[in-house]
C-alpha positions as CSV (number, residue, x, y, z in Angstrom):
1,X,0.0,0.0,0.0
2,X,0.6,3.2,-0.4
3,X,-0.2,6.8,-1.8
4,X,0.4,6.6,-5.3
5,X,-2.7,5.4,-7.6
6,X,-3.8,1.7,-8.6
7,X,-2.2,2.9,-12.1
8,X,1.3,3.5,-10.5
9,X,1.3,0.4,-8.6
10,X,0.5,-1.4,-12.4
11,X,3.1,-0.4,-13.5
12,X,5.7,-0.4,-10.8
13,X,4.4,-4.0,-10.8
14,X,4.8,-4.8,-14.7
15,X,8.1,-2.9,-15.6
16,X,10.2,-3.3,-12.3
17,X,9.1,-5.9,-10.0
18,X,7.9,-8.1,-12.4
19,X,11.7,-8.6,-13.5
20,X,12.8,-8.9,-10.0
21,X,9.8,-11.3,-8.8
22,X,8.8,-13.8,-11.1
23,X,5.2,-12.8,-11.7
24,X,5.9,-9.7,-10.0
25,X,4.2,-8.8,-6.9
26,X,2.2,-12.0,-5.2
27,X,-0.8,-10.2,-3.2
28,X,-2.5,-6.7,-4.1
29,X,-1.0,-3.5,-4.0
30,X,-3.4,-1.0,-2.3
31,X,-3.5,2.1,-2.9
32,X,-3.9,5.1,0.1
33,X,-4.4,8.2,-1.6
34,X,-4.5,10.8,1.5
35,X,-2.5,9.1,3.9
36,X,-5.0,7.5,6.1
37,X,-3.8,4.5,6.8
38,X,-0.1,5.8,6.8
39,X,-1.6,7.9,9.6
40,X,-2.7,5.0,11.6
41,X,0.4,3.4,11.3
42,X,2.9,6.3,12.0
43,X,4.6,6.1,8.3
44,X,2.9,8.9,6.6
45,X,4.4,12.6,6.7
46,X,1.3,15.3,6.1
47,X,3.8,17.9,5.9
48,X,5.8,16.1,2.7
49,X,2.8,14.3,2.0
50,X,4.8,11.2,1.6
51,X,4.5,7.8,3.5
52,X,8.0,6.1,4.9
53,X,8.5,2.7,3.3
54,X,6.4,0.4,6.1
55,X,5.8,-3.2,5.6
56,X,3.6,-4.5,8.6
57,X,2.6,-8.6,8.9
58,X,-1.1,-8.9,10.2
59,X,-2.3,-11.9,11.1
60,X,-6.1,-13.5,10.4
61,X,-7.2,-11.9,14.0
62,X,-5.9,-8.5,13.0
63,X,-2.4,-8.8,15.1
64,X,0.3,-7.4,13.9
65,X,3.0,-9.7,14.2
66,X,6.0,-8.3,12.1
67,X,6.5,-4.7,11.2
68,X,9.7,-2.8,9.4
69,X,9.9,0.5,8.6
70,X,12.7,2.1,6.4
71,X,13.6,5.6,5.1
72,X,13.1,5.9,1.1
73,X,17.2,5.3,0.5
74,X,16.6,1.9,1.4
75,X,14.5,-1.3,-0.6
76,X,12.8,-4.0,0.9
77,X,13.6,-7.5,0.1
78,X,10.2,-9.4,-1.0
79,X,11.6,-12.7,-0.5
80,X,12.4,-12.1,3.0
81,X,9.2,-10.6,3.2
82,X,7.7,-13.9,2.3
83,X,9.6,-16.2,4.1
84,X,8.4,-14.4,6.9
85,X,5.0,-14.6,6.5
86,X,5.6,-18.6,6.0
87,X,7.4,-18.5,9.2
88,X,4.2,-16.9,11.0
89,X,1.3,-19.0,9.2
90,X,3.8,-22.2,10.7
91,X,4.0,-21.0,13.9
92,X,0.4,-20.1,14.3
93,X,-0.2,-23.6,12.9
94,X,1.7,-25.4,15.2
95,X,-0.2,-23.1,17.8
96,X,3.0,-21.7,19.1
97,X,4.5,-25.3,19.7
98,X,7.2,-24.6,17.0
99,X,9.1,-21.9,16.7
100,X,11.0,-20.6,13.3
101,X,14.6,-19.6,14.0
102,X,16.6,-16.9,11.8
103,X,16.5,-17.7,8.2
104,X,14.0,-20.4,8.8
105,X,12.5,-21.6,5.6
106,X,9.4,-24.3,5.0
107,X,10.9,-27.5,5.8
108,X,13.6,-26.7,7.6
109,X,13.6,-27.7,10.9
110,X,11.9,-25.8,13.6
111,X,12.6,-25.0,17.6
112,X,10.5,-26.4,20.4
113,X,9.8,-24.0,23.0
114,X,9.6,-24.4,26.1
115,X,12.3,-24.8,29.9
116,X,14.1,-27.1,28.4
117,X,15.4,-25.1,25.4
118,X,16.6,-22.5,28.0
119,X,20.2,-22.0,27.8
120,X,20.4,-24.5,25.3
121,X,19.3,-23.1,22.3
122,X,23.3,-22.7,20.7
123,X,23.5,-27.2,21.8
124,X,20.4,-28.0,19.5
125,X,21.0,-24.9,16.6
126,X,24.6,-26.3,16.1
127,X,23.3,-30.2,15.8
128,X,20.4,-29.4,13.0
129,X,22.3,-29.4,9.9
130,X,18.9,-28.1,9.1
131,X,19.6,-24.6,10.0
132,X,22.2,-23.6,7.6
């Protein structure tokens, strides 16, 4: 999202991203002419009239569970972007019995937390060959 039109994000989407991403872009690109929603979430600047890259995870409940927010200098990394939102729909599937360390990827292998992790997280990282 953000404030440039539907017709910006189409072609943003066909001539750039579309040769970075595969298909480009995987989920809709809204657009927030005004800043509204900016405004809710703190990235939008009414005196510039420009929003601060923001890329904020929501969950099915409404939760945000991952946010990042970045001055215009600096792009995002899709990918990443993806892998985290796999990471969250796994651990909300396993209903917070696994949990996805750095880099985690689907079908990698997966943490179990809980007292008997603590302090021992480094012993059972090193051993999953799983990880790298």
């Amino acid at each position: 999202m953000s404030i440039d039109s539907i017709f910006v994000h189409k072609m943003w989407n066909d001539h750039e991203l579309s040769k970075m991403v595969k298909g480009g872009v995987p989920f809709p690109m809204l657009s927030d002419a005004g800043g509204k929603v900016g405004t809710i979430y703190g990235v939008y600047d009414e005196n510039a009239g420009v929003e601060t890259r923001g890329r904020f995870i929501i969950d099915p409940d409404g939760v945000i569970q991952g946010y990042e927010i970045l001055t215009p200098p600096v792009g995002r990394n899709v990918l990443e972007t993806i892998r985290q939102i796999q990471a969250f729909q796994h651990v909300r599937k396993s209903k917070g019995t696994e949990a996805t360390p750095s880099g985690w990827k689907p079908g990698k292998a997966t943490l179990k937390p809980g007292p008997d992790l603590v302090g021992k997280v480094w012993e059972v990282w090193k051993t999953k060959e799983a990880f790298d």
